[in-house]
C-alpha positions as CSV (number, residue, x, y, z in Angstrom):
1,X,15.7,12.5,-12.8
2,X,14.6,9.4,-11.4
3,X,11.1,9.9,-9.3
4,X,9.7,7.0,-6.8
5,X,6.2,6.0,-5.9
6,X,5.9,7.3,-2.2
7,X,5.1,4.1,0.3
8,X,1.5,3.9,1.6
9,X,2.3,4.9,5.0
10,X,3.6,8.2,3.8
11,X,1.3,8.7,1.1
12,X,-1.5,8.6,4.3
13,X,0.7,10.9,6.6
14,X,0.7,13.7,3.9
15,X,-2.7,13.0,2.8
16,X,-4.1,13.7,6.7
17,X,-1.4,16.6,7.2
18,X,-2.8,18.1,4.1
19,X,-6.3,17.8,5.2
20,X,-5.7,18.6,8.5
21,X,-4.3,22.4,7.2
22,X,-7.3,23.0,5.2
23,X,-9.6,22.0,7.9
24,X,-7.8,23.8,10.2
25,X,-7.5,27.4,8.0
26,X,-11.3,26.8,6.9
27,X,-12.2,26.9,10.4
28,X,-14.4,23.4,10.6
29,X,-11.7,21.8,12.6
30,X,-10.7,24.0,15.9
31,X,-7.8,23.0,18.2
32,X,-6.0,25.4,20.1
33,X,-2.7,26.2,19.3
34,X,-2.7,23.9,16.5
35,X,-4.8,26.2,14.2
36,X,-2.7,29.1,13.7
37,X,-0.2,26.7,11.9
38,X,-2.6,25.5,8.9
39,X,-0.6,26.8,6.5
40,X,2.9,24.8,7.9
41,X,0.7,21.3,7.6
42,X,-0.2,21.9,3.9
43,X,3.4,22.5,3.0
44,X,5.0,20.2,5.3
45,X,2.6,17.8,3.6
46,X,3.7,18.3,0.4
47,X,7.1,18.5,1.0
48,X,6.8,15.2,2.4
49,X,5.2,14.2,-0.6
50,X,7.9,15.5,-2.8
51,X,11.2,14.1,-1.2
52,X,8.8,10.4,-0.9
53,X,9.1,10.9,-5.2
54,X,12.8,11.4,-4.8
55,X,14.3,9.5,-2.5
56,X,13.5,5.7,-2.6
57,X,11.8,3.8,0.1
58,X,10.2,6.4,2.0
């Protein structure tokens, strides 16, 4: 299997969605109606991450 280094842009939109999820489960970070959905940004972020290794140029 061939694996691809993710762009910077991507690499920065995972990085934040990731962060964003832990933040928001830890409870330091408090938006409504975002927080109940810290889970979703941690793996959205990584799946993100994972398809940027596979498919080139994103």
């Amino acid at each position: 299997m061939l694996l691809y280094s993710p762009k910077a842009a991507t690499w920065w939109i995972a990085v934040i969605l990731g962060v964003l999820g832990i933040l928001f489960r830890l409870g330091v970070v408090s938006i409504a109606g975002l927080s109940g959905y810290a889970f979703l940004f941690v793996v959205i972020a990584f799946i993100l991450l994972a398809l940027a290794a596979l498919v080139k140029g994103l």
